[in-house]
N, CA and C atoms of all chains as a GROMACS GRO file, in nm:
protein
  594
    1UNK      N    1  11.453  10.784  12.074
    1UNK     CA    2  11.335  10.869  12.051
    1UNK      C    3  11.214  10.782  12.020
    2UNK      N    4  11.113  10.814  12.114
    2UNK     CA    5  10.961  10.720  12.069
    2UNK      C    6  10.846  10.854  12.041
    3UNK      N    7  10.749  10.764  11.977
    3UNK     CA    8  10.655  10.917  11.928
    3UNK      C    9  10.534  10.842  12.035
    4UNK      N   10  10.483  10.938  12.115
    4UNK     CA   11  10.343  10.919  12.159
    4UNK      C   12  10.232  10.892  12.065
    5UNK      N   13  10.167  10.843  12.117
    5UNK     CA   14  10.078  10.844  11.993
    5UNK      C   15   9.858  10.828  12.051
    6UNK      N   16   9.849  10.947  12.043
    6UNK     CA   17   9.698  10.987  12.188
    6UNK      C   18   9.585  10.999  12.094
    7UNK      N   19   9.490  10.887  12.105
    7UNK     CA   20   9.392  10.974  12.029
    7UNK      C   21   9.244  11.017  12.082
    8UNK      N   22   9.211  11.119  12.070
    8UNK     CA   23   9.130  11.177  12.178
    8UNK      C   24   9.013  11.171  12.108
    9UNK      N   25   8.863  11.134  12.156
    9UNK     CA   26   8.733  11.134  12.096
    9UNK      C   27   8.688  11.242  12.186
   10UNK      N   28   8.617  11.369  12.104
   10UNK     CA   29   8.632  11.479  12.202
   10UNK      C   30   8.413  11.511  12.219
   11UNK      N   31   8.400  11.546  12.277
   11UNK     CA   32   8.229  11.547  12.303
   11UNK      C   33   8.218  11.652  12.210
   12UNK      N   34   8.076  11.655  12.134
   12UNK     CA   35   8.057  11.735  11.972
   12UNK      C   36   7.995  11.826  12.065
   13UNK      N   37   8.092  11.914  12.006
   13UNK     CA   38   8.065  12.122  12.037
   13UNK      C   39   8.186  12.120  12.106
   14UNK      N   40   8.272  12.002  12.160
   14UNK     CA   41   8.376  12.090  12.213
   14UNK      C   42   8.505  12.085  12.128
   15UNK      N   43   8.472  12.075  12.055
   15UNK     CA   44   8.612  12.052  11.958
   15UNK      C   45   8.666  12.197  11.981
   16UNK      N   46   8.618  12.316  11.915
   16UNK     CA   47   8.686  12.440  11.929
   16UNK      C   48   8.786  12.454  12.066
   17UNK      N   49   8.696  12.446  12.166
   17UNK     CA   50   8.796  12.446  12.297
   17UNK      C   51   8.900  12.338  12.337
   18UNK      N   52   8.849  12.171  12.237
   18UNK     CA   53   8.972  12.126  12.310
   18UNK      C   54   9.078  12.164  12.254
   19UNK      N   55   9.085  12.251  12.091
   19UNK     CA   56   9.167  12.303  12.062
   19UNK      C   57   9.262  12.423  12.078
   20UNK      N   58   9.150  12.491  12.177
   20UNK     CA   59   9.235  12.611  12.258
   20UNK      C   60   9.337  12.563  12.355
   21UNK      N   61   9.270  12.415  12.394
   21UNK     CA   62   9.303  12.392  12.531
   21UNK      C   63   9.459  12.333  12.501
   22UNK      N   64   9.474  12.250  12.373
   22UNK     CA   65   9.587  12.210  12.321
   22UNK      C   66   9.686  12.330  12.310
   23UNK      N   67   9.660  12.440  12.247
   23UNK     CA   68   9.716  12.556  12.199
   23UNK      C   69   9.784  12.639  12.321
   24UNK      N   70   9.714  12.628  12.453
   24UNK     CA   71   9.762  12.686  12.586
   24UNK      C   72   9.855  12.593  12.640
   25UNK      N   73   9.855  12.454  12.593
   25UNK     CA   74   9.911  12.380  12.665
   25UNK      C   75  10.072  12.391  12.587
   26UNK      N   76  10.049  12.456  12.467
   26UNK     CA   77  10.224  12.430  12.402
   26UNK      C   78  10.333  12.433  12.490
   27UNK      N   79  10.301  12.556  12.552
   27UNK     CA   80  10.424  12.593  12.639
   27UNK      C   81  10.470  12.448  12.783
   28UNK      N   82  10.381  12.390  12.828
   28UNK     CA   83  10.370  12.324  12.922
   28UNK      C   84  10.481  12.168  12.829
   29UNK      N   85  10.456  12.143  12.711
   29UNK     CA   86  10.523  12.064  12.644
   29UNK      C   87  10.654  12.105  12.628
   30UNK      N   88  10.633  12.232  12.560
   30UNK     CA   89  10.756  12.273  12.561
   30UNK      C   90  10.900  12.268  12.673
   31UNK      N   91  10.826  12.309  12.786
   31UNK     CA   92  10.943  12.275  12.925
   31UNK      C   93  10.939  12.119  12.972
   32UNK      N   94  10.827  12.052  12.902
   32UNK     CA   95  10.854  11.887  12.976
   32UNK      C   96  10.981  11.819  12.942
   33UNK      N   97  11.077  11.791  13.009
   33UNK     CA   98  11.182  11.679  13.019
   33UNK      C   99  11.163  11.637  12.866
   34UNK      N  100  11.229  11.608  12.818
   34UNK     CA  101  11.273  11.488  12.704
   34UNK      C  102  11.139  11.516  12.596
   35UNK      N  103  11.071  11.612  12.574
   35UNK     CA  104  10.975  11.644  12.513
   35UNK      C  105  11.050  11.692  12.396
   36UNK      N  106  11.058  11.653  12.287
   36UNK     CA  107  11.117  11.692  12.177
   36UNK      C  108  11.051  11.768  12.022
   37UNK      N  109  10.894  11.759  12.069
   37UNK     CA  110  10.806  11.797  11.973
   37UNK      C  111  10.646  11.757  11.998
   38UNK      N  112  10.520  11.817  11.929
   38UNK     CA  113  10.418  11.796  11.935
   38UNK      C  114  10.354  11.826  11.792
   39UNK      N  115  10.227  11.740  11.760
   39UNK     CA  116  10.208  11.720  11.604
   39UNK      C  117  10.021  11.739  11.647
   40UNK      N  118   9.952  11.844  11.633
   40UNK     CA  119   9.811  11.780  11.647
   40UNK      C  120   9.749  11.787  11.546
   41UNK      N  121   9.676  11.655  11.550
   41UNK     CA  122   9.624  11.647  11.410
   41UNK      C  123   9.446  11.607  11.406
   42UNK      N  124   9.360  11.679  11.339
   42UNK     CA  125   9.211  11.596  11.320
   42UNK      C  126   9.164  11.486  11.198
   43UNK      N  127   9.099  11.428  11.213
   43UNK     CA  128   9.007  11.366  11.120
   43UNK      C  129   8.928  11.433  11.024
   44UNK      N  130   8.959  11.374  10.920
   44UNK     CA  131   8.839  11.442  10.818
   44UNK      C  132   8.714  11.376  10.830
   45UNK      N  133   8.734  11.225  10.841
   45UNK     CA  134   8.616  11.171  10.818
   45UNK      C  135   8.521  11.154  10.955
   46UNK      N  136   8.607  11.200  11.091
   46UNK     CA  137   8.514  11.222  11.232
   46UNK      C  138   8.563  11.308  11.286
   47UNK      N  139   8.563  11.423  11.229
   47UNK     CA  140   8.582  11.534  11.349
   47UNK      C  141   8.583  11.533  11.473
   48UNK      N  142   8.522  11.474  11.515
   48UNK     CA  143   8.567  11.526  11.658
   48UNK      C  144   8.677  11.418  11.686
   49UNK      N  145   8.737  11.346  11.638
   49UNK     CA  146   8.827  11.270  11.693
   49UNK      C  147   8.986  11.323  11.644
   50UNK      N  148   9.116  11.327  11.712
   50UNK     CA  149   9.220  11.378  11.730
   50UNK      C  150   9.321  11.331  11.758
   51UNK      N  151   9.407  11.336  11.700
   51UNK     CA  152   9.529  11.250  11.783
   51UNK      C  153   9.672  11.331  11.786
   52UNK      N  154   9.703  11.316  11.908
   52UNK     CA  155   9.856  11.414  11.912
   52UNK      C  156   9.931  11.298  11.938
   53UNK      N  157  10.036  11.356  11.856
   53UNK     CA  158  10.165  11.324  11.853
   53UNK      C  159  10.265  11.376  11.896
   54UNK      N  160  10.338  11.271  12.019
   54UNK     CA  161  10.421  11.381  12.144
   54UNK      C  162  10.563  11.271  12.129
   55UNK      N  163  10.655  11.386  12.066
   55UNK     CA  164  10.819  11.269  12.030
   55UNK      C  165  10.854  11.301  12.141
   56UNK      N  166  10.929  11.206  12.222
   56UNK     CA  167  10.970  11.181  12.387
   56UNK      C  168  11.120  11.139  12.351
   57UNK      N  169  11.229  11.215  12.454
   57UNK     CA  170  11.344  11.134  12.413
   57UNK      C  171  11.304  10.965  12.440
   58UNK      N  172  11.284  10.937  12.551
   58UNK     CA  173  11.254  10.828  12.584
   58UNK      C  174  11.110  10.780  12.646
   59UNK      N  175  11.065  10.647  12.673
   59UNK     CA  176  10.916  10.601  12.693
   59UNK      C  177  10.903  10.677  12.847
   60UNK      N  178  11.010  10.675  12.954
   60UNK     CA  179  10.988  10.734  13.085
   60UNK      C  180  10.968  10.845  13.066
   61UNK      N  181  11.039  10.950  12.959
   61UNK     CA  182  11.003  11.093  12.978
   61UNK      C  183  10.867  11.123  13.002
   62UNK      N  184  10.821  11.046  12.942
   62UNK     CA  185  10.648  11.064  12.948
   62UNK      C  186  10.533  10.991  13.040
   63UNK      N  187  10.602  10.872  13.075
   63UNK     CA  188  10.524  10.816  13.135
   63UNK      C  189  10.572  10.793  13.290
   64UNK      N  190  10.645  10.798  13.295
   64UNK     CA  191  10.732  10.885  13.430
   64UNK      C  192  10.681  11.008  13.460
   65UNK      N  193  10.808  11.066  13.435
   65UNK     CA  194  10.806  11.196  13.438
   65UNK      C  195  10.716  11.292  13.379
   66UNK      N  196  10.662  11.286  13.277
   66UNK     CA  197  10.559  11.405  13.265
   66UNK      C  198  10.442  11.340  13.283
   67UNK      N  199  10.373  11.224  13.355
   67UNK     CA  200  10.254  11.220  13.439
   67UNK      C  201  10.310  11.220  13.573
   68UNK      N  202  10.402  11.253  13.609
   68UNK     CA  203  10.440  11.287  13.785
   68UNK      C  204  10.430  11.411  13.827
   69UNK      N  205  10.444  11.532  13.693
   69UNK     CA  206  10.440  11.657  13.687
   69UNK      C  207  10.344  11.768  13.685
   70UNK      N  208  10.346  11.874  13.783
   70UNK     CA  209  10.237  11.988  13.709
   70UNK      C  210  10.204  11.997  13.652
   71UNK      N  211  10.256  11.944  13.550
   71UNK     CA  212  10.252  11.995  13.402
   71UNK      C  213  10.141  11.906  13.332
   72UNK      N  214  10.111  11.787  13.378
   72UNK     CA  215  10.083  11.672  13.339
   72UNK      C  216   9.924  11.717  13.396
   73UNK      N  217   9.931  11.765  13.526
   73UNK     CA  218   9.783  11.816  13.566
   73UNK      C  219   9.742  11.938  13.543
   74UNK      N  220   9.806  12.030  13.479
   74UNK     CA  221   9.775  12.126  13.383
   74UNK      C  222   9.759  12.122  13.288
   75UNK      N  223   9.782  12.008  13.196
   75UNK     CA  224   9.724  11.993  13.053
   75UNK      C  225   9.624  11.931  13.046
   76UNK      N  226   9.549  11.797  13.193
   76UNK     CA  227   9.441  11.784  13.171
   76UNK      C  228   9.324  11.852  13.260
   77UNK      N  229   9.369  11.979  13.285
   77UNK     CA  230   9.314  12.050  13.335
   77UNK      C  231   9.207  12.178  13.216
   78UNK      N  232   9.315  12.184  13.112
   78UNK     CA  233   9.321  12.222  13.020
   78UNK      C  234   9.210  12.189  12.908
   79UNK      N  235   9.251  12.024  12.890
   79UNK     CA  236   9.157  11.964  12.801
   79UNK      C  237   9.110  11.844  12.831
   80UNK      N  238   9.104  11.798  12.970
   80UNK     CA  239   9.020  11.668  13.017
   80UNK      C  240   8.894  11.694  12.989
   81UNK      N  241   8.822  11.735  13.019
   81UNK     CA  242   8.648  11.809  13.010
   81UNK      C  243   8.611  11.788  12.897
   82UNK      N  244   8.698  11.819  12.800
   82UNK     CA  245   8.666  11.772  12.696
   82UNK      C  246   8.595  11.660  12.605
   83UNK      N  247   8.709  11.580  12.665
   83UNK     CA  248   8.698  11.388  12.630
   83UNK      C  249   8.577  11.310  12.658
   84UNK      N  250   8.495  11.298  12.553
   84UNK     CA  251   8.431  11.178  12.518
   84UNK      C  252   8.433  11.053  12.587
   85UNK      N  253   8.549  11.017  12.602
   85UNK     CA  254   8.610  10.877  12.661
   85UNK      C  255   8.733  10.910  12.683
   86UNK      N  256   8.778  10.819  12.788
   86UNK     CA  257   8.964  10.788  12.812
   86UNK      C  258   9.008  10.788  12.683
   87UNK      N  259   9.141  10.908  12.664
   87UNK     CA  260   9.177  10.882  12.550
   87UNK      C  261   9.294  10.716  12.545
   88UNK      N  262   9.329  10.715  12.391
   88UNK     CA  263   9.388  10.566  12.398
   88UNK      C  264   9.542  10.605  12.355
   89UNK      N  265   9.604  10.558  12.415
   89UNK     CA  266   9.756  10.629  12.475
   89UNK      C  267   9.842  10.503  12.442
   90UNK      N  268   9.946  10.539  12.300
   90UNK     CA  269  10.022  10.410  12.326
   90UNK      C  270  10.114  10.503  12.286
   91UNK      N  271  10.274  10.406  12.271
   91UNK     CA  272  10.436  10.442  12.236
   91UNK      C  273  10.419  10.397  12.096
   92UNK      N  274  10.502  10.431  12.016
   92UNK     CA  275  10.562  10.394  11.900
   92UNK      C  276  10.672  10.364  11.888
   93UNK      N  277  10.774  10.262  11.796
   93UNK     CA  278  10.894  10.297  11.766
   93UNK      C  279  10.871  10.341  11.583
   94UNK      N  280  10.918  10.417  11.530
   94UNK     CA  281  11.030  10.423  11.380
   94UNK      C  282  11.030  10.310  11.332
   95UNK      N  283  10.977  10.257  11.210
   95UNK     CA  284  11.040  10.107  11.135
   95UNK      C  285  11.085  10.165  11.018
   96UNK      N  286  11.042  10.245  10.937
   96UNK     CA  287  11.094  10.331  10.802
   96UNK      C  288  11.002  10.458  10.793
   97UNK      N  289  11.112  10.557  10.686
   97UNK     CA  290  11.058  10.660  10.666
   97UNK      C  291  11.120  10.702  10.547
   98UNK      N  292  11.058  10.754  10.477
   98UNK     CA  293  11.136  10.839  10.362
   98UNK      C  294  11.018  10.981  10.312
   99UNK      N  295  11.101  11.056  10.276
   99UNK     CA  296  11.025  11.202  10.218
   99UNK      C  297  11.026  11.312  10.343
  100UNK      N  298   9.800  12.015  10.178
  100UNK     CA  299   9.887  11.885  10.258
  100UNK      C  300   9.777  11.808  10.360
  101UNK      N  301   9.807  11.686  10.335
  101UNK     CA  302   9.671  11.597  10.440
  101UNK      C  303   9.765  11.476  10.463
  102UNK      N  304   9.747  11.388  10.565
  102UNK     CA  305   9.839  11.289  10.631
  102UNK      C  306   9.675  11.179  10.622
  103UNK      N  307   9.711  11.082  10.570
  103UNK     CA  308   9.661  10.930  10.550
  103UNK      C  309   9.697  10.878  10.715
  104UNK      N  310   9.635  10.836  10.783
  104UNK     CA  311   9.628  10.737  10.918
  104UNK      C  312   9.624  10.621  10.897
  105UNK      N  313   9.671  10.507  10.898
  105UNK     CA  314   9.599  10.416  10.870
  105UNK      C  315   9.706  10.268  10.964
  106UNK      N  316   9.606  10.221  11.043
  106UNK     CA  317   9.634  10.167  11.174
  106UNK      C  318   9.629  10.026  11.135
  107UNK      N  319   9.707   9.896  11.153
  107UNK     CA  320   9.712   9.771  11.065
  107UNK      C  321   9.694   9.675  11.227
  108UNK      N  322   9.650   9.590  11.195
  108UNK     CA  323   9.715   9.482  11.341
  108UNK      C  324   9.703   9.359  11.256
  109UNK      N  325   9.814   9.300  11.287
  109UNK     CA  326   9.878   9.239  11.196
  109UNK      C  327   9.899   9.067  11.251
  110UNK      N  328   9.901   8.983  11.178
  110UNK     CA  329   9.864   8.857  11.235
  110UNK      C  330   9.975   8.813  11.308
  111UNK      N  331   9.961   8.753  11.438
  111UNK     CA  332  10.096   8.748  11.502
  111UNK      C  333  10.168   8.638  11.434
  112UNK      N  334  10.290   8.639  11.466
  112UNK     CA  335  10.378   8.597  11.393
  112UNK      C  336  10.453   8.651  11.250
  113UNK      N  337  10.338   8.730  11.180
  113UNK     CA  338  10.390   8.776  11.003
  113UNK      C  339  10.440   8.947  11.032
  114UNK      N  340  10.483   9.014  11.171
  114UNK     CA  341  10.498   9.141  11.169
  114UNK      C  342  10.646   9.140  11.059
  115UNK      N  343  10.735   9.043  11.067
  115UNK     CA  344  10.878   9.095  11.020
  115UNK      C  345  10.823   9.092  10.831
  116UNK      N  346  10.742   8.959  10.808
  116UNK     CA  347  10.658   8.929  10.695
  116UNK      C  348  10.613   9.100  10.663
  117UNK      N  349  10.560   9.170  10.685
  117UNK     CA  350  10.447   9.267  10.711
  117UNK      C  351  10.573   9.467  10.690
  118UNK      N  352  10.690   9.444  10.801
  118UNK     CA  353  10.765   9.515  10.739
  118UNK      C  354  10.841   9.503  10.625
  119UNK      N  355  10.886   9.371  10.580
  119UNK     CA  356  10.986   9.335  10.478
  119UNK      C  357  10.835   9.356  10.362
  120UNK      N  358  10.705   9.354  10.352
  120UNK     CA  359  10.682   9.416  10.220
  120UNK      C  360  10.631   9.556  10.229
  121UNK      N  361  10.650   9.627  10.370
  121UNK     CA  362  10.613   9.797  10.368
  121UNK      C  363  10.782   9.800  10.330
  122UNK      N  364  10.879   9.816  10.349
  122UNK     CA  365  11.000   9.778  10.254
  122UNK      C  366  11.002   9.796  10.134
  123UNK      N  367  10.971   9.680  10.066
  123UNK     CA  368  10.941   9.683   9.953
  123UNK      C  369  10.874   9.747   9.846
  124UNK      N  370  10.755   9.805   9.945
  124UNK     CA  371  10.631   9.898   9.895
  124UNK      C  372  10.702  10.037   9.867
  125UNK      N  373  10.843  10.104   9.920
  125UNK     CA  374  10.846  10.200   9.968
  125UNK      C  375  10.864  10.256   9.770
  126UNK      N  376  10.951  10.218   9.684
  126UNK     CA  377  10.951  10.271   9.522
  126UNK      C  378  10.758  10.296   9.520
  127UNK      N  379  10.682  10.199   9.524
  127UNK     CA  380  10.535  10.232   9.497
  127UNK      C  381  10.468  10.361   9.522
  128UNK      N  382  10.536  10.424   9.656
  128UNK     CA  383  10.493  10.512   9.732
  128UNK      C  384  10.563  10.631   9.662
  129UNK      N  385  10.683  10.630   9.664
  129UNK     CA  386  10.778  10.748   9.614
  129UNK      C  387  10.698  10.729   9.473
  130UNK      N  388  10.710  10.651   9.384
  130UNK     CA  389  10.585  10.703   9.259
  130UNK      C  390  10.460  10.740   9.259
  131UNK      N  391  10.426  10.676   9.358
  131UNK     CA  392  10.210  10.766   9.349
  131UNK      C  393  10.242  10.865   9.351
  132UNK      N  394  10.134  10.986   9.218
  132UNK     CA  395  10.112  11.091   9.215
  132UNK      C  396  10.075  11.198   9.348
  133UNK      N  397  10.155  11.236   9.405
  133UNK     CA  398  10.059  11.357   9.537
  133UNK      C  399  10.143  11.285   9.646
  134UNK      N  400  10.260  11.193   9.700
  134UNK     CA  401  10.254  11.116   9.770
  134UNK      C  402  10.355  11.178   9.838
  135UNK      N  403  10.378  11.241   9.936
  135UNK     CA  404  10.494  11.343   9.954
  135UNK      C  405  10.565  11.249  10.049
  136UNK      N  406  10.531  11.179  10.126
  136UNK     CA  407  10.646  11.068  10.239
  136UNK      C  408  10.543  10.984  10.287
  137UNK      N  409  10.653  10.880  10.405
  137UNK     CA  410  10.572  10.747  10.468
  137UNK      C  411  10.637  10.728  10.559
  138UNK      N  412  10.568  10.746  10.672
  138UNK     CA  413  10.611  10.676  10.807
  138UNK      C  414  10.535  10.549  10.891
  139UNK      N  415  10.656  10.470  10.847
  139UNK     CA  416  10.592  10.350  10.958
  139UNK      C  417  10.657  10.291  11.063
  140UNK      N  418  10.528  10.338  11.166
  140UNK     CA  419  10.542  10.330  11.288
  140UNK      C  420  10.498  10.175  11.396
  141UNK      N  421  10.558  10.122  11.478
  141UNK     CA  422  10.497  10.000  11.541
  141UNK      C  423  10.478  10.047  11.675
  142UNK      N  424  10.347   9.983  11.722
  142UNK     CA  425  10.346  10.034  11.875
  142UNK      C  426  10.442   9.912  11.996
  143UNK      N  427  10.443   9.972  12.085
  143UNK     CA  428  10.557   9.934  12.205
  143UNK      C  429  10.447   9.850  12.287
  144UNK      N  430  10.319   9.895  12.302
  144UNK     CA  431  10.230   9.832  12.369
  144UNK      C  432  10.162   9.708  12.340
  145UNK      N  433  10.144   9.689  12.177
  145UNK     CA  434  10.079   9.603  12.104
  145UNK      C  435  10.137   9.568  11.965
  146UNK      N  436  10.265   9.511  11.967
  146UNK     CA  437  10.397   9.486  11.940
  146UNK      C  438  10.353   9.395  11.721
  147UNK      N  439  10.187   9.377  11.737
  147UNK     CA  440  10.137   9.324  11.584
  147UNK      C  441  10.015   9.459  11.562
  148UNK      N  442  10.073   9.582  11.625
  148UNK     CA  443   9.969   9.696  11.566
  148UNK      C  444  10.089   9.759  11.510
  149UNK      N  445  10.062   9.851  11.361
  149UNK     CA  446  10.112   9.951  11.301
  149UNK      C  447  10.090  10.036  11.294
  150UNK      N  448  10.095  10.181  11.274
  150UNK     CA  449  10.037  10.274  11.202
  150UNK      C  450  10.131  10.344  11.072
  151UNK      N  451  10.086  10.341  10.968
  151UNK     CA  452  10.161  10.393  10.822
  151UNK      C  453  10.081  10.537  10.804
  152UNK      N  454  10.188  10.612  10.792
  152UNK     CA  455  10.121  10.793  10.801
  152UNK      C  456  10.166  10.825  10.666
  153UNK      N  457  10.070  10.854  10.589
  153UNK     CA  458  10.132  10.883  10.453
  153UNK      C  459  10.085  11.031  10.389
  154UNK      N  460  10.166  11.109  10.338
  154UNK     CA  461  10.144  11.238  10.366
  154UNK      C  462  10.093  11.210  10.196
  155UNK      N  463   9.992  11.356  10.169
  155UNK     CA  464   9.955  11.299  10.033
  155UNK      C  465   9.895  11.476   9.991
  156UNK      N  466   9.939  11.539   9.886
  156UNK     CA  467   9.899  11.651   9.873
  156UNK      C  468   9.756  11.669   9.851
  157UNK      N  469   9.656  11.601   9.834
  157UNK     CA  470   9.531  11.580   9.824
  157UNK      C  471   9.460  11.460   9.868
  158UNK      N  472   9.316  11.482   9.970
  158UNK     CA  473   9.290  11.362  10.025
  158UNK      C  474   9.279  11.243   9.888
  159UNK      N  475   9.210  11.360   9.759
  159UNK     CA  476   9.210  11.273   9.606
  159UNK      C  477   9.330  11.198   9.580
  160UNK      N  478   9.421  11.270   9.585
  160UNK     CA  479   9.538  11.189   9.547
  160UNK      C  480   9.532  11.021   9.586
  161UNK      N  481   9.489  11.006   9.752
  161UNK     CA  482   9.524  10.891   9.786
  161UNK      C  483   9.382  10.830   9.778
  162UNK      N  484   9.243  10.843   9.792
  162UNK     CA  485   9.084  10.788   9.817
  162UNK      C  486   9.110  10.775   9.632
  163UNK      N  487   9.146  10.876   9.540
  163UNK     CA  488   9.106  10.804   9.347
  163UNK      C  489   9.224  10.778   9.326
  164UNK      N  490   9.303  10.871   9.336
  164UNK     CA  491   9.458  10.817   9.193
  164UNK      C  492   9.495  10.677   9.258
  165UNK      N  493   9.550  10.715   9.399
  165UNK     CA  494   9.641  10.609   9.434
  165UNK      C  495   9.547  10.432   9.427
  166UNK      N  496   9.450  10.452   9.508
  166UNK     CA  497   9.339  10.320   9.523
  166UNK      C  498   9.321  10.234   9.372
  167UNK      N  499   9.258  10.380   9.297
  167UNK     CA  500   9.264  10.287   9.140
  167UNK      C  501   9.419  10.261   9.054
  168UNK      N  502   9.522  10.259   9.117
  168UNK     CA  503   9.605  10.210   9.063
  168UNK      C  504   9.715  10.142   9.055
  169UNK      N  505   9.759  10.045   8.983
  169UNK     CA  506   9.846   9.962   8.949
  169UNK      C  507   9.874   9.964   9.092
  170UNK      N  508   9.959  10.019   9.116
  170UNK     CA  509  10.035  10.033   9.260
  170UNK      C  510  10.021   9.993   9.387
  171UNK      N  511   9.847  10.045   9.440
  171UNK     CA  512   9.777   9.963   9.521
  171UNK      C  513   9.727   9.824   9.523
  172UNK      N  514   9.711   9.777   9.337
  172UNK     CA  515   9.720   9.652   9.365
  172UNK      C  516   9.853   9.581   9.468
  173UNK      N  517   9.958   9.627   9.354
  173UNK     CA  518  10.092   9.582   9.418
  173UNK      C  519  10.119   9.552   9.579
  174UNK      N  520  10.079   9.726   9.621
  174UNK     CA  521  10.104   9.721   9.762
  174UNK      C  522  10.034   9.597   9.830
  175UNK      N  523   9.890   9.590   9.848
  175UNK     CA  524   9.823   9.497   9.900
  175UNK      C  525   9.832   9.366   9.892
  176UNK      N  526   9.910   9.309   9.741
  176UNK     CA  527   9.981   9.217   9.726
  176UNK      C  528  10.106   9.205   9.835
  177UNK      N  529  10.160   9.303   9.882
  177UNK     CA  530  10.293   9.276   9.974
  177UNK      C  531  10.268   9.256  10.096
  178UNK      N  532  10.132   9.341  10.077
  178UNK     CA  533  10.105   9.323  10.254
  178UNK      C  534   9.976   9.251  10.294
  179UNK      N  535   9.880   9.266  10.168
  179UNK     CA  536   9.739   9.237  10.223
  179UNK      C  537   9.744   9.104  10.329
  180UNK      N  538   9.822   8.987  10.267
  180UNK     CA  539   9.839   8.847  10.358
  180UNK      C  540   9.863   8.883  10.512
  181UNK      N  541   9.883   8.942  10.542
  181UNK     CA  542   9.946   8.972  10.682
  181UNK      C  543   9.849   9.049  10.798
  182UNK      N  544   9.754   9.128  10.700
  182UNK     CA  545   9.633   9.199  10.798
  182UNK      C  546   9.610   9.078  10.879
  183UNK      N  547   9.562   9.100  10.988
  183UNK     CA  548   9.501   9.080  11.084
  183UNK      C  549   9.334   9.098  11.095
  184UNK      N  550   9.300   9.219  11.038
  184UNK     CA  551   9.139   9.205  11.024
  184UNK      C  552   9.170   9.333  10.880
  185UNK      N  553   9.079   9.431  10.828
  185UNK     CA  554   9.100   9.526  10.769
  185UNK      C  555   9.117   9.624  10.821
  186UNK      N  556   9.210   9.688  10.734
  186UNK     CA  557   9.299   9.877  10.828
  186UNK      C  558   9.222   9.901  10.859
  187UNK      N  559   9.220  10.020  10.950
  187UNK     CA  560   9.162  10.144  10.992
  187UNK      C  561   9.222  10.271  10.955
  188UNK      N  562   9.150  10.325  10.821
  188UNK     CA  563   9.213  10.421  10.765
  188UNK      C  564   9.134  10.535  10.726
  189UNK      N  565   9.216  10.630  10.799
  189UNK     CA  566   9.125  10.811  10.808
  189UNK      C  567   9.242  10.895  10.717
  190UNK      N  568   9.190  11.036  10.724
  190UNK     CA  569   9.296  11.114  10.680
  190UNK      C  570   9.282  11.284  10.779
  191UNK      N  571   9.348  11.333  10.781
  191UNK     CA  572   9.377  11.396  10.891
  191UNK      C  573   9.438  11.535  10.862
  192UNK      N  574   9.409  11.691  10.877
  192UNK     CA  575   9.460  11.765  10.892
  192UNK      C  576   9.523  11.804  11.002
  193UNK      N  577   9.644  11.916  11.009
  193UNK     CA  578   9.715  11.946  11.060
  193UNK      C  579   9.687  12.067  11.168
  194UNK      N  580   9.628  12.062  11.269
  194UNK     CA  581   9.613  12.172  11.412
  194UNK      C  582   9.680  12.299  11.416
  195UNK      N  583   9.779  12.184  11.487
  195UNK     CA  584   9.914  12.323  11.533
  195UNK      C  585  10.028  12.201  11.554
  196UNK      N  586  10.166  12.244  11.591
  196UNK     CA  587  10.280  12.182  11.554
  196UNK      C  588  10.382  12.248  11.617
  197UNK      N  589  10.446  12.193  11.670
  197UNK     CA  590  10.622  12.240  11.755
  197UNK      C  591  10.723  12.184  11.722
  198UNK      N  592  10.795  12.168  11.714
  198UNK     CA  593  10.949  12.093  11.747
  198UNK      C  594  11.013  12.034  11.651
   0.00000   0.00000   0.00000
């Protein structure tokens, strides 16, 4: 299991919608391959900036397979328009956790 | 509930240096007042970047109690040697959520 880790700088006034646009997109996560969860989260101290968190069984589920997919051009169909800039897209692994 | 961000890049060579005192740090954390968990995460892409997500029942808890005390000295003692430049540290509410 790796956690995505996206953080999106979104153009000021569109925050509301890129948040609809996230909110329509659940379902599209929901059926992706090896998609195991989604976390979206904002900034206090810059609003408009965002970062989701997408747990993948594995690094291909996502970077394979769900940018090869409909699904992949329906979510930035969704909330590309949005973006400020290319969002910045890396993997994670787990080193510790507790609580 | 508010989640601490806070993104490290870390001097190459001191990453194992860098987990063995987030390790160590972890009693510090389970005692700060408001400090509900800690996840630390390493990226796959940029193998001396971190991110430590620290959940904290008030952004206060972690910007006054935690900063002015004992503890944060400590921590920064375990780890400060190892930054790479200074964190990048936000705090972050919660959107929406699946899985």
């Amino acid at each position: 299991m790796i956690t995505e880790i996206a953080q999106f700088d979104i153009k000021p006034g569109a925050e509301a919608e890129f948040e609809a646009g996230v909110k329509k997109a659940v379902p599209i996560f929901e059926r992706a391959a090896g998609c195991q969860g989604v976390d979206l989260r904002r900034s206090i101290e810059h609003p408009n900036r965002y970062w989701l968190f997408v747990v993948w069984e594995t690094i291909e589920d996502h970077t394979v397979g769900f940018r090869s997919s409909a699904g992949f051009q329906e979510w930035r169909k969704l909330v590309g328009h949005c973006f400020a800039a290319p969002p910045d897209v890396q993997h994670s692994n787990q080193i510790l956790s507790f609580g």
